[in-house]
N, CA, C and O atoms as a MOPAC input file, in Angstrom:
PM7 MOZYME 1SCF
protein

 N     29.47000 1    90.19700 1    58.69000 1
 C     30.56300 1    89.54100 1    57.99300 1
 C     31.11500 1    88.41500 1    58.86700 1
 O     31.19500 1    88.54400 1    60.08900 1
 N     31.55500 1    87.12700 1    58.11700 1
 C     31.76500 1    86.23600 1    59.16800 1
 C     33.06600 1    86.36300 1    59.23300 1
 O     33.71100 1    86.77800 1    58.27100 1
 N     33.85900 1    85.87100 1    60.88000 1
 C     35.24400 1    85.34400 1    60.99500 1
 C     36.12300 1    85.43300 1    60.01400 1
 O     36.89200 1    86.28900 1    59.57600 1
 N     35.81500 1    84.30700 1    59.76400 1
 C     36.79900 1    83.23100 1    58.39800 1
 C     35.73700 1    83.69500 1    57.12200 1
 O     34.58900 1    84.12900 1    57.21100 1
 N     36.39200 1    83.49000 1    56.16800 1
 C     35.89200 1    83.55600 1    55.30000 1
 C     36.26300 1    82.14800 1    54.67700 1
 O     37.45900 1    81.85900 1    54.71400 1
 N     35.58500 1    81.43700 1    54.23500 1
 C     36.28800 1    80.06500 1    53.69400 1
 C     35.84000 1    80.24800 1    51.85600 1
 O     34.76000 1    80.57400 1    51.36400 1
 N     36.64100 1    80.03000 1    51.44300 1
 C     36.52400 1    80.93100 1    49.98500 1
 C     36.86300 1    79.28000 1    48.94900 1
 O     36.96700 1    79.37200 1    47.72600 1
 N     37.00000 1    77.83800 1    49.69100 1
 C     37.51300 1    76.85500 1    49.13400 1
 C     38.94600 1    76.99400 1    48.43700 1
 O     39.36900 1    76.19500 1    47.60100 1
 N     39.52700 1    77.94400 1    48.82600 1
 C     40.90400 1    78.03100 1    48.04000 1
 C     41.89700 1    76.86800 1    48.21500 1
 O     42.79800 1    76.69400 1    47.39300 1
 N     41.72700 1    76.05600 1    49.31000 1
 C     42.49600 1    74.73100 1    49.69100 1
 C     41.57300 1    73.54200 1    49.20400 1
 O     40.64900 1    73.15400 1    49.91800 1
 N     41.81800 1    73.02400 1    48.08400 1
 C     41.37700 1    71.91300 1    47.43000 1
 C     42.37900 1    70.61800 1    47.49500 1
 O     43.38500 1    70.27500 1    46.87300 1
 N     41.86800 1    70.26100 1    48.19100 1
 C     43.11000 1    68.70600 1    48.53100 1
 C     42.97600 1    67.62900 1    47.50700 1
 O     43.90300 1    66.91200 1    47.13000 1
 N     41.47900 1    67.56900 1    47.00200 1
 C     41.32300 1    66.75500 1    45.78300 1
 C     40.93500 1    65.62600 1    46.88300 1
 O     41.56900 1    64.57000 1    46.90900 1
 N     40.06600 1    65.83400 1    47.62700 1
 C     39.38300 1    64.54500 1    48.30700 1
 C     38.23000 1    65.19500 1    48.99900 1
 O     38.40300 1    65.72800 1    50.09500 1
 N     36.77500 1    65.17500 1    48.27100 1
 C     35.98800 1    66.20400 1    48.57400 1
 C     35.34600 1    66.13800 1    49.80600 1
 O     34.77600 1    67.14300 1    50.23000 1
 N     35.35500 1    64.80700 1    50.62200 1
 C     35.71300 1    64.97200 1    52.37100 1
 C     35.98600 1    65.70000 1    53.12500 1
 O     35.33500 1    66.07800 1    54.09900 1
 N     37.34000 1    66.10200 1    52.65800 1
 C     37.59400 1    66.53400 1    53.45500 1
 C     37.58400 1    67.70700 1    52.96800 1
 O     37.90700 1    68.45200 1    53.89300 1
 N     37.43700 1    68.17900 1    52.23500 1
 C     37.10100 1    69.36500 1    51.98300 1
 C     35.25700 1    69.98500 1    51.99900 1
 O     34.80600 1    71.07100 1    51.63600 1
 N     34.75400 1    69.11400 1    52.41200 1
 C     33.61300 1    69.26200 1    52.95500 1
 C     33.75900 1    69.36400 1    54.17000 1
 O     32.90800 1    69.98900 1    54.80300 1
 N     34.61600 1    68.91600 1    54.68100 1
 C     35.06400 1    68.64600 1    56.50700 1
 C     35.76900 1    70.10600 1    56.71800 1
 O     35.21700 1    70.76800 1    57.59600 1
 N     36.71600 1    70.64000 1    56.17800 1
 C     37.22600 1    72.08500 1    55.92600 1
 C     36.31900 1    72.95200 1    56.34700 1
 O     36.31500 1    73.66200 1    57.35200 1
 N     35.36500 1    72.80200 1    55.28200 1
 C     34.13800 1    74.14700 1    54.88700 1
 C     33.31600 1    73.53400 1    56.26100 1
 O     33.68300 1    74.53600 1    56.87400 1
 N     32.66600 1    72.90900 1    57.11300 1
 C     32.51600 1    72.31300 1    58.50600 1
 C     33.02600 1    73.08000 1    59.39600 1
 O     32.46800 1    73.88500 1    60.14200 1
 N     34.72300 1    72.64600 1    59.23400 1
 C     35.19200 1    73.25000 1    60.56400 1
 C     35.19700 1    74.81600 1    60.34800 1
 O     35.38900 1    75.32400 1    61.45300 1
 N     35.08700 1    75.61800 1    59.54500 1
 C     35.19700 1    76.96400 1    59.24000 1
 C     33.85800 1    77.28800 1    59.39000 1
 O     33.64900 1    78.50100 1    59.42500 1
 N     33.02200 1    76.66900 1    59.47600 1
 C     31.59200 1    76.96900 1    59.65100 1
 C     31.55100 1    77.18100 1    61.42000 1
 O     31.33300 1    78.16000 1    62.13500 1
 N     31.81700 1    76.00900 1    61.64200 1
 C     31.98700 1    75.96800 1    63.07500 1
 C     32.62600 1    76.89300 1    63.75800 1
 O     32.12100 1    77.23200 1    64.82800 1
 N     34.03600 1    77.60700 1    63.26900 1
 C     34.16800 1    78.67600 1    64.36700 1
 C     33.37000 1    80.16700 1    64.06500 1
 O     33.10000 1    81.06300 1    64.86600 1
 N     33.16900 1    80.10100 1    62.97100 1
 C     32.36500 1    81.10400 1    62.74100 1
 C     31.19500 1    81.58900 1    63.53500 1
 O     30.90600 1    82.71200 1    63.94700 1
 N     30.44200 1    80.11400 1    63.66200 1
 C     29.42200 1    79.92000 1    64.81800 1
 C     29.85600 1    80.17800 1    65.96200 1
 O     29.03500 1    80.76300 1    66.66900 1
 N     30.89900 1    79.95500 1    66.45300 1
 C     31.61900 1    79.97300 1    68.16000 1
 C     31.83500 1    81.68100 1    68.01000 1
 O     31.30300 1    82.42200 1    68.83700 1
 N     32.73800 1    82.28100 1    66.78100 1
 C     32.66400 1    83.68900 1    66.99100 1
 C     31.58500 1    84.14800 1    67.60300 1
 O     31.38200 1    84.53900 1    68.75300 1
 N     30.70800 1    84.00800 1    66.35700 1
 C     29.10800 1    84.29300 1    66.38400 1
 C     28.51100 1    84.90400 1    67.90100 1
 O     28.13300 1    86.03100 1    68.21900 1
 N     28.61800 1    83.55100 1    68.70800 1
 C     28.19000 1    83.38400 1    69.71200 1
 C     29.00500 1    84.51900 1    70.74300 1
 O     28.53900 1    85.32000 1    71.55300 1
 N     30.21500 1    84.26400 1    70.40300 1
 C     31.04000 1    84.90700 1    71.46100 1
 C     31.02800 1    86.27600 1    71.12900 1
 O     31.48600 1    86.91500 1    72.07600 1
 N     30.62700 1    87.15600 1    69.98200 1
 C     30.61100 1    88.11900 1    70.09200 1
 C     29.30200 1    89.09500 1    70.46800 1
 O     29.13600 1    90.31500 1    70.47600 1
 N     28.52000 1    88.02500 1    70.75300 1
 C     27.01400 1    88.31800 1    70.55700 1
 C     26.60000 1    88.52000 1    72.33300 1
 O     25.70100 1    89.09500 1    72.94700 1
 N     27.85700 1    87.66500 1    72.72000 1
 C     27.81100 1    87.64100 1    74.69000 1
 C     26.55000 1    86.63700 1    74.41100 1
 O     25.44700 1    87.10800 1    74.68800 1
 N     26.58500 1    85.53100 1    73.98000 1
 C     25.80800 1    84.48500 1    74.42600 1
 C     26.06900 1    83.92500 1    75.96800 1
 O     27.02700 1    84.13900 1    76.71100 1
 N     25.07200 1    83.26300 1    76.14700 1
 C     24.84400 1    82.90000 1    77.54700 1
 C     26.32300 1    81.45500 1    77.50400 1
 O     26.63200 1    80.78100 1    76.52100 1
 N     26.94000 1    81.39400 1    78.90500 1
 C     28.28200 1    80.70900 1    78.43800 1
 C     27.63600 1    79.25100 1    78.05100 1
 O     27.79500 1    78.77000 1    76.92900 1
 N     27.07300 1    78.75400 1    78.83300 1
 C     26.67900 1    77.06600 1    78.18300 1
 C     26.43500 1    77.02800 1    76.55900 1
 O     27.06800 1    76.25300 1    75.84200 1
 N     25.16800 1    78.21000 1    75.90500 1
 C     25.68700 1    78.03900 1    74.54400 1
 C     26.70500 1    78.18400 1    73.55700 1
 O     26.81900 1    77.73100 1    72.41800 1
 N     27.80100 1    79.32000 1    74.64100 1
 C     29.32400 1    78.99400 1    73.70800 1
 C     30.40600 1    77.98000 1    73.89200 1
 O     31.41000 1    77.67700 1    73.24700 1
 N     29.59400 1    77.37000 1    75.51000 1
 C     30.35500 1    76.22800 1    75.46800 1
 C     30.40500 1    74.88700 1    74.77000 1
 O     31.18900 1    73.94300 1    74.67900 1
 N     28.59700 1    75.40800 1    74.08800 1
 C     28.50100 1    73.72600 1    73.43600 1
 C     28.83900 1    73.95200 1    72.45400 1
 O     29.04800 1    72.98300 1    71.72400 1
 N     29.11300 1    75.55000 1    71.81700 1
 C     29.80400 1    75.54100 1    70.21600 1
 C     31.39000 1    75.25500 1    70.67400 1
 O     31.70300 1    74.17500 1    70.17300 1
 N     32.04000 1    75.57900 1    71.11700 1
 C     33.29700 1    75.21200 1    71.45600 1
 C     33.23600 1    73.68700 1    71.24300 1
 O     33.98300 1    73.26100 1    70.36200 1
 N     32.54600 1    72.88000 1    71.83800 1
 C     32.50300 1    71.95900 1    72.28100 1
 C     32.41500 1    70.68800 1    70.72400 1
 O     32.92300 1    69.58200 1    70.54200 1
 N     31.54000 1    71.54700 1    69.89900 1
 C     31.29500 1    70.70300 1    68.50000 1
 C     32.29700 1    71.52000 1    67.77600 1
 O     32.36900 1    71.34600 1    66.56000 1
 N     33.09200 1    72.39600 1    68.34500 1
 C     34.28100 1    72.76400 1    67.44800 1
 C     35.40100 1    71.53800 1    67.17700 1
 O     35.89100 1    71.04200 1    66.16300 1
 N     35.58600 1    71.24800 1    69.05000 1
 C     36.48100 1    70.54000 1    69.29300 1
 C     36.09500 1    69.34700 1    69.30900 1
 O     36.88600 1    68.61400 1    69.90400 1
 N     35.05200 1    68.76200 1    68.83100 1
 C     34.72200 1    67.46100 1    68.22900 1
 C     34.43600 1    67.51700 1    66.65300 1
 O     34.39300 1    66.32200 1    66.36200 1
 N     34.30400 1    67.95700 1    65.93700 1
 C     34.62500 1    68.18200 1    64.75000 1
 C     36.26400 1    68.20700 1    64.03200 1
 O     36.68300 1    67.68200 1    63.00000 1
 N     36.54100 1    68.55200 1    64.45400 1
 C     38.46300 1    68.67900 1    64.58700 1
 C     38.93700 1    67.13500 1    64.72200 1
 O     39.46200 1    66.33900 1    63.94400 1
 N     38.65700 1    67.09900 1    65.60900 1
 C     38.81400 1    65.89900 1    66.29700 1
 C     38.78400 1    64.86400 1    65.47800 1
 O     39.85300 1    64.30600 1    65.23000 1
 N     37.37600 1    64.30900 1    64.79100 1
 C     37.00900 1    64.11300 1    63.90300 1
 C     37.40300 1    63.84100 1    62.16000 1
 O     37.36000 1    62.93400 1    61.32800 1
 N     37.78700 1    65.23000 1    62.26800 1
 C     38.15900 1    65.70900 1    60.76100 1
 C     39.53300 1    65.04600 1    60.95200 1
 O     39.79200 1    64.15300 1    60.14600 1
 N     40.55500 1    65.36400 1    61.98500 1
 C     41.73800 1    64.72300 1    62.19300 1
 C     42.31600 1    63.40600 1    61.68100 1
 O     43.28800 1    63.06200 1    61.00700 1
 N     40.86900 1    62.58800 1    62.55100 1
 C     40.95600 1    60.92500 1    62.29100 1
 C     40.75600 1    61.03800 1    61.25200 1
 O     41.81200 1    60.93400 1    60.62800 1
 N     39.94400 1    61.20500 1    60.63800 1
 C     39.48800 1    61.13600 1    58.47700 1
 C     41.02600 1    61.21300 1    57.95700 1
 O     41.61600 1    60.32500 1    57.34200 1
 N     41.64300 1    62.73900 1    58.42900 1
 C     42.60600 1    62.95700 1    57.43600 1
 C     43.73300 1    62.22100 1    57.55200 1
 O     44.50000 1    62.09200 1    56.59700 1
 N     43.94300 1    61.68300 1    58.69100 1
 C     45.34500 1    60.72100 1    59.08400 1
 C     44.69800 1    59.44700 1    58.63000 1
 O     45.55400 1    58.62700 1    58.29700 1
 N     43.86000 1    59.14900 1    58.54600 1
 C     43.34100 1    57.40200 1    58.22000 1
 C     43.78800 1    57.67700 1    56.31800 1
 O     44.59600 1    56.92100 1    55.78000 1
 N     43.23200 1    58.63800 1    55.66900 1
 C     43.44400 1    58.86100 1    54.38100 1
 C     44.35300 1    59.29600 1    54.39400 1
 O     44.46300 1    59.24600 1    53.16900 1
 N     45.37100 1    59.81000 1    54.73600 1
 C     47.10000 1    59.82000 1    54.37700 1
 C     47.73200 1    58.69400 1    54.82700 1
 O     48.80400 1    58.49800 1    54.25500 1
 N     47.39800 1    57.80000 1    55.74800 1
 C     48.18500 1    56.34100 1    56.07800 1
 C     47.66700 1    55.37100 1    55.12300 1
 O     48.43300 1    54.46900 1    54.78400 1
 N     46.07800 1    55.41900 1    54.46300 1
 C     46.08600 1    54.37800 1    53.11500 1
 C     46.86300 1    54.94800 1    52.03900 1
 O     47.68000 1    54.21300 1    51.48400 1
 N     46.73100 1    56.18200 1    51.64800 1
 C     47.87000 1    56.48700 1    50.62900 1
 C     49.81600 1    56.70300 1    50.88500 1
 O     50.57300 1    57.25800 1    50.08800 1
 N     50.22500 1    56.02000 1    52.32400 1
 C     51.27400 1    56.31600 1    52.11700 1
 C     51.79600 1    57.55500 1    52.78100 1
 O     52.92500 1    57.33100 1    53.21800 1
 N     51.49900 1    58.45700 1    52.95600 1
 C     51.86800 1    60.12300 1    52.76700 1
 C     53.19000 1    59.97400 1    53.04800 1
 O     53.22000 1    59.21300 1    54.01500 1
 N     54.49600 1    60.32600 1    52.69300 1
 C     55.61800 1    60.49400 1    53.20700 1
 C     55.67900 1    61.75200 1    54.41300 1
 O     56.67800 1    61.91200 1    55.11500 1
 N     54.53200 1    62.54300 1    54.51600 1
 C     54.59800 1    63.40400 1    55.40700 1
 C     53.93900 1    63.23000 1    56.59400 1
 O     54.04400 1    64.05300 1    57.50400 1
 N     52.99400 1    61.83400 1    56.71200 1
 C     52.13900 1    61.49100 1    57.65300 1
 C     52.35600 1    61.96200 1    58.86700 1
 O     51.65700 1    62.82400 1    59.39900 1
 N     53.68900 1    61.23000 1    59.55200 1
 C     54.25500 1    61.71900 1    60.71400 1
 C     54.68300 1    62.87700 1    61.21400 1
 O     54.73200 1    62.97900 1    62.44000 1
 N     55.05500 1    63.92000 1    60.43300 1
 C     55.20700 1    64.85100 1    60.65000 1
 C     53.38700 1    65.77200 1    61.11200 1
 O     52.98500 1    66.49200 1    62.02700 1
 N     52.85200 1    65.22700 1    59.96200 1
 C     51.62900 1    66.08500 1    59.73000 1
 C     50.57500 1    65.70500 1    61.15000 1
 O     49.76200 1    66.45200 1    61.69500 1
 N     50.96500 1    64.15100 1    61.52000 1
 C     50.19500 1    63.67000 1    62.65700 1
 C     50.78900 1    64.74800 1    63.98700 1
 O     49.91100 1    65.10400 1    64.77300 1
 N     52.15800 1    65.24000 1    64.24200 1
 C     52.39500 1    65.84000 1    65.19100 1
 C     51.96600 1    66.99200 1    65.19600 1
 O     52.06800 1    67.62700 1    66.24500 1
 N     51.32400 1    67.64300 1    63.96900 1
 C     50.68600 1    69.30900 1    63.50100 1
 C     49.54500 1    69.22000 1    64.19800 1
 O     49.22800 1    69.94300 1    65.14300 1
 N     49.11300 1    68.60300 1    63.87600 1
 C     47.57400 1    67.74500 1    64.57300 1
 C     47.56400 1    67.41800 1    65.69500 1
 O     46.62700 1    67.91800 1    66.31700 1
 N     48.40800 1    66.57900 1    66.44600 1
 C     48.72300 1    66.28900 1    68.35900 1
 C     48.18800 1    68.25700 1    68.80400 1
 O     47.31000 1    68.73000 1    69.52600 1
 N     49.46000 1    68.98400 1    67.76400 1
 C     49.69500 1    70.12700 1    68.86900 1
 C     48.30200 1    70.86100 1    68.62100 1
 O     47.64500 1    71.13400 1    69.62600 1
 N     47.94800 1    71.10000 1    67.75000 1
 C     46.42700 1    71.63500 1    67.64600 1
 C     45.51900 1    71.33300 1    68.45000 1
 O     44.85400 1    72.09400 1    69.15200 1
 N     45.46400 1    70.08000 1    68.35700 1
 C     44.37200 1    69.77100 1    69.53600 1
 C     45.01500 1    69.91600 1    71.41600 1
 O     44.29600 1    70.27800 1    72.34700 1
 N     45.88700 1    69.68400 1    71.48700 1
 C     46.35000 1    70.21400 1    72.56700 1
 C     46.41900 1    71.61300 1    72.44700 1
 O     46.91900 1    72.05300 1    73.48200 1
 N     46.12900 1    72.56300 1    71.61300 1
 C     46.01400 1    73.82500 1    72.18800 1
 C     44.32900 1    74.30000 1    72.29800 1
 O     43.72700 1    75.05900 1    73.05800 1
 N     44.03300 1    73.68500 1    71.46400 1
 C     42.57200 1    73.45400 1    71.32700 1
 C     42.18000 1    72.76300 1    72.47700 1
 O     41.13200 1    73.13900 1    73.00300 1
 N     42.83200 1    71.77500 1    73.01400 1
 C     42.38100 1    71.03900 1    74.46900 1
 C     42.08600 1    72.09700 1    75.91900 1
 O     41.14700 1    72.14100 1    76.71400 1
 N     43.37300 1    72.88400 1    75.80400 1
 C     44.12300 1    73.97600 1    76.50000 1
 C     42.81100 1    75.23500 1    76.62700 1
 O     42.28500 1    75.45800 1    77.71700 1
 N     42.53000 1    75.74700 1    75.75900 1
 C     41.53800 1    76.85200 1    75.55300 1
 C     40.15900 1    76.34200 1    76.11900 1
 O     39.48100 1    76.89400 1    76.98600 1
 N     39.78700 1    74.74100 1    75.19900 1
 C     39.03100 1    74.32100 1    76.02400 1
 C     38.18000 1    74.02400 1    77.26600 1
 O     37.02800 1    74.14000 1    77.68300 1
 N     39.70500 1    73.46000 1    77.71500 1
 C     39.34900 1    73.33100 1    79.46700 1
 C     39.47500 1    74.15700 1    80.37600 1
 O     39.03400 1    74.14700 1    81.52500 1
 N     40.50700 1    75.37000 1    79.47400 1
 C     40.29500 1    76.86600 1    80.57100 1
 C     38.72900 1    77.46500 1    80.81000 1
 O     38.30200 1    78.03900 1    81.81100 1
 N     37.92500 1    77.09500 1    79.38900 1
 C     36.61900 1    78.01800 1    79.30000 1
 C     35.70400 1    76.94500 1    80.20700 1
 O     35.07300 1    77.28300 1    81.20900 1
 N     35.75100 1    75.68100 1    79.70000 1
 C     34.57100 1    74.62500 1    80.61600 1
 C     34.85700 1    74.55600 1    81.51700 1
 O     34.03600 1    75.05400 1    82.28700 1
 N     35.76900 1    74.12500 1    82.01400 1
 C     36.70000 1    73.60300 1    83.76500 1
 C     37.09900 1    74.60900 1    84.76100 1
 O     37.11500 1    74.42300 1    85.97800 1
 N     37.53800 1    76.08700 1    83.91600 1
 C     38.25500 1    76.52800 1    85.26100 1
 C     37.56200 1    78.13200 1    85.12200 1
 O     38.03400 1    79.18500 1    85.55100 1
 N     36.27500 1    77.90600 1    84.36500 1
 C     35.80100 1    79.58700 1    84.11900 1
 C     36.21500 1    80.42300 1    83.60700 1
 O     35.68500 1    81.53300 1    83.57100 1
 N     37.50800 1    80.04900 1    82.95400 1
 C     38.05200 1    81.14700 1    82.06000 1
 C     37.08000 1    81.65100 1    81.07900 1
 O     36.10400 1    80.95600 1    80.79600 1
 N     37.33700 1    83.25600 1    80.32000 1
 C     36.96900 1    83.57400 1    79.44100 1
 C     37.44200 1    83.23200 1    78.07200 1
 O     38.58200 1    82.76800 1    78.10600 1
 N     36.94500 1    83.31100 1    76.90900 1
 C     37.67300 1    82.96100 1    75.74600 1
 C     38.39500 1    84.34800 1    75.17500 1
 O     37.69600 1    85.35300 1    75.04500 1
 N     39.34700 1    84.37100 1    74.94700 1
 C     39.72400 1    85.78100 1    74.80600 1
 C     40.01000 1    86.16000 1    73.28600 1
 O     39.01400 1    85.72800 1    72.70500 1
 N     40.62300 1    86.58600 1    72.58800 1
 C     40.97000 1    87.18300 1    70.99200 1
 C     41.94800 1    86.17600 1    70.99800 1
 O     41.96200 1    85.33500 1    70.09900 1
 N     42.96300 1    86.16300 1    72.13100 1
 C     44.04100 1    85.06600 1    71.81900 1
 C     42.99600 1    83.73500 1    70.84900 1
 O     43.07700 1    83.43000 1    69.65900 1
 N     42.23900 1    83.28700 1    71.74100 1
 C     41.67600 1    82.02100 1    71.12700 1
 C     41.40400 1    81.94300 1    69.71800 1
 O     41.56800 1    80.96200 1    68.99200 1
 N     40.87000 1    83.34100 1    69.33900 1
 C     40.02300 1    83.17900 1    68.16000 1
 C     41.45600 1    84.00100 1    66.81500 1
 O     41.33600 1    84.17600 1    65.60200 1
 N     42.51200 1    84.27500 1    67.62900 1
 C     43.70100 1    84.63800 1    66.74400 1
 C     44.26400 1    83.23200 1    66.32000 1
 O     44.39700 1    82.91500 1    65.13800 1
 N     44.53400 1    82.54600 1    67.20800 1
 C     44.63900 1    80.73700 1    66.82200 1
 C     44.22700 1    80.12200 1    65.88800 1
 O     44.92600 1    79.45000 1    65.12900 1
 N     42.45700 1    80.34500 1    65.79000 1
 C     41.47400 1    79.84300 1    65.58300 1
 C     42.29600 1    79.97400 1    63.58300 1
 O     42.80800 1    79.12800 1    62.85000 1
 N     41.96200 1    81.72700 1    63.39500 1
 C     42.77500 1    82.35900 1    62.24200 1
 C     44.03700 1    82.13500 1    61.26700 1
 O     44.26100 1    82.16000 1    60.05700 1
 N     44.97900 1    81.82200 1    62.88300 1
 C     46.23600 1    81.35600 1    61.94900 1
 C     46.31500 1    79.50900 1    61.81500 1
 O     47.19600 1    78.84100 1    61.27500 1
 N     44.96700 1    79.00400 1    62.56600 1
 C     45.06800 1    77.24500 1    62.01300 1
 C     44.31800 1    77.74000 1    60.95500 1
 O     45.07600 1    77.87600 1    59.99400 1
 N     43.35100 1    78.02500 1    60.72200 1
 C     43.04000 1    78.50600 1    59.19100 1
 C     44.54800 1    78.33500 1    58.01600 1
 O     45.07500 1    77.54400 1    57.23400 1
 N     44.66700 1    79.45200 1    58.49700 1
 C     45.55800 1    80.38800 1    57.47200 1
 C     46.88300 1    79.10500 1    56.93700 1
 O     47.16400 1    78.74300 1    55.79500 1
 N     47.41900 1    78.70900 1    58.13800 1
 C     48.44200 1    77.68300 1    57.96000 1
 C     48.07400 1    76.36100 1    58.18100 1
 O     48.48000 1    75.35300 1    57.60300 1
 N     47.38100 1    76.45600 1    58.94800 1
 C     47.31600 1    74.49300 1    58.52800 1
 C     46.56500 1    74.20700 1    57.12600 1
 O     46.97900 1    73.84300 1    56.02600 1
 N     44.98600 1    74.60300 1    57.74800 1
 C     44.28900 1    74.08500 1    56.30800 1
 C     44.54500 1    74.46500 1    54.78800 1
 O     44.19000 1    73.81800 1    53.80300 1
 N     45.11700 1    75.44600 1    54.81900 1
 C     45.41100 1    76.96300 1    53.43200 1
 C     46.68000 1    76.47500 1    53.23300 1
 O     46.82100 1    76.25400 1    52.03000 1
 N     47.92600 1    76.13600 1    54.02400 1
 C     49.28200 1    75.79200 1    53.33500 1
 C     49.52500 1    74.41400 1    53.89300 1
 O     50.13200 1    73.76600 1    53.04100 1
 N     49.24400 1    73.52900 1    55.24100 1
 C     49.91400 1    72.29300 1    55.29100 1
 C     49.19200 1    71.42500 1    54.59900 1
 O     49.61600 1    70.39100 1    54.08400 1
 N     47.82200 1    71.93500 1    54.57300 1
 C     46.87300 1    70.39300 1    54.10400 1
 C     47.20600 1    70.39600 1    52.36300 1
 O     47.70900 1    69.45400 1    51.74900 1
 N     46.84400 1    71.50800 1    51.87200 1
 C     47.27800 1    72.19700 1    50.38200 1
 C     48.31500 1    71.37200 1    49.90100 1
 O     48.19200 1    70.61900 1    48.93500 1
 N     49.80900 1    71.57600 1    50.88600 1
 C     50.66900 1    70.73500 1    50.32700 1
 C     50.79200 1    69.67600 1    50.28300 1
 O     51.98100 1    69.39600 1    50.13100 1
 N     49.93300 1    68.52400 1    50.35600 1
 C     49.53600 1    67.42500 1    49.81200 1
 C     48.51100 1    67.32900 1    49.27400 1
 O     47.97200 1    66.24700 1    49.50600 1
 N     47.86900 1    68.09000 1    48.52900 1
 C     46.95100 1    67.75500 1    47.68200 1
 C     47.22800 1    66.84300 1    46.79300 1
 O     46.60700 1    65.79000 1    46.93700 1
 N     48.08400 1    66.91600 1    45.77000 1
 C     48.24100 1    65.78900 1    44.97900 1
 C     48.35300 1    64.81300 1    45.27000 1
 O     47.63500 1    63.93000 1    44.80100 1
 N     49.56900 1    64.50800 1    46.41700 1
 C     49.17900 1    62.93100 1    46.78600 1
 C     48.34900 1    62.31100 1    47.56800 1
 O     48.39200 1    61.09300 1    47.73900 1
 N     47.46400 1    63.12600 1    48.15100 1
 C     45.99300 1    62.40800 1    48.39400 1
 C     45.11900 1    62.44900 1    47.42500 1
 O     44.28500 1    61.55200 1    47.54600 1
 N     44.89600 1    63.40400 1    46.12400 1
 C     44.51700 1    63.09000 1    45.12100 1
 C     44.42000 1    62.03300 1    44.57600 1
 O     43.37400 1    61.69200 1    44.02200 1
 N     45.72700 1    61.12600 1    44.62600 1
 C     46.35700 1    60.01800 1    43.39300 1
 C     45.41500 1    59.06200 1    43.96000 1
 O     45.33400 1    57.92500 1    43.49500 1

């Protein structure tokens, strides 16, 4: 059974990024995958690694398409995004840089950016990235 289950229930009405969604949910699934399997660390580092370039990624898409439409929530939504990837930076460079392990903390994160960013912050603009 995987991680996440990505079930498409967050439809933003811009099938990008909702291809980019079903991506990044693919992706930690894969990093679980790995990490529960006790892969050798370089291959969970390079899934980490296209986690946190995928994100990354998906980020720029979604802020470039809420600043052509306007979003009245842009700014706010751009700082949801700063802190993500800074915690995502954080986990990161503990596992590549300083030998840390990845622990449940990481992949509890992993769960509740699921759960709340993509499932309720992105959701609540669906319509007006729709329009």
């Amino acid at each position: 059974m995987a991680f996440l289950d990505w079930t498409g229930v967050s439809q933003v009405g811009v099938r990008t990024m909702e291809l980019e969604h079903a991506q990044l949910v693919k992706q930690m699934n894969g990093l679980h995958d790995h990490w529960t399997a006790e892969a050798p660390r370089p291959i969970v580092a390079r899934a980490l690694q296209v986690l946190y370039d995928g994100t990354l990624s998906h980020f720029r898409h979604e802020e470039a398409h809420m600043r052509q439409h306007r979003h009245p929530g842009y700014d706010a939504h751009c700082r949801i995004h700063r802190d993500l990837m800074q915690t995502l930076t954080r986990f990161r460079d503990a596992f590549v840089k300083n030998g840390s392990a990845l622990e449940a903390e990481f992949f509890e994160f992993l769960a509740h950016w699921l759960s709340r960013h993509i499932l309720e912050v992105d959701a609540s603009y669906a319509d007006d990235l729709a329009a």
